[in-house]
N, C-alpha and C positions, 0 to 999 in steps of 0.2 A: 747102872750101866747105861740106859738111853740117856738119859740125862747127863752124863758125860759125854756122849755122840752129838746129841742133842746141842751143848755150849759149846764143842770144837767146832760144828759146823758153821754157828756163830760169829767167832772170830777171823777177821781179818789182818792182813798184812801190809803196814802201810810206814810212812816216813812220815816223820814231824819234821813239819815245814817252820810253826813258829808259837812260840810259846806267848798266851797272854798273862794278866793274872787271872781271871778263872780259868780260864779254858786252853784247850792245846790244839793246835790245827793240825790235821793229821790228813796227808795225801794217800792217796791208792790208785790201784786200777783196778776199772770194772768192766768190762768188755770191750778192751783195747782202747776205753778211755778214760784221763785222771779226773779220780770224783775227789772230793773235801770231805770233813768229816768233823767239825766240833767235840772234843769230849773233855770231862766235866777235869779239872785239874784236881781238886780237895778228892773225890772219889777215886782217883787213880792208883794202881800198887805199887808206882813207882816215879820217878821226876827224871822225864828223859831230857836230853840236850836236841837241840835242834840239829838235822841231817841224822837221826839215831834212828833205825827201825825198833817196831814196838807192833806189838798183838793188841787187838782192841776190838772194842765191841759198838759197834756204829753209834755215832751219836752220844755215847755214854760215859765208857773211861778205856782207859789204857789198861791192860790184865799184866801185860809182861814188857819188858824194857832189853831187849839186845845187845851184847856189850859189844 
């Protein structure tokens, strides 16, 4: 159970701005300003489109893809 609390606290909410081949840039805001976010594309659970919101974990991979 914390460890479920634990990884939702984790994840953010952010938009892909642009997709490379490894990597997927992913926008956010963090205290009323937008940060970036590199994460790993092979690692991801999902191949989102760019303007797609998507749950992720800083720096890392994408968890969830938004339809």
């Amino acid at each position: 159970m914390r460890t479920n609390l634990f990884i939702a606290a984790l994840l953010l909410l952010g938009v892909v701005e642009h997709i490379y081949p490894d990597v997927i840039l992913v926008s956010y805001q963090h205290h009323g300003k937008t940060r970036y976010s590199e994460v790993s594309r092979s690692q991801s659970a999902c191949e989102p489109e760019a303007g797609q919101q998507v749950h992720f974990l800083k720096d890392y991979k994408i968890v969830t893809c938004e339809s």
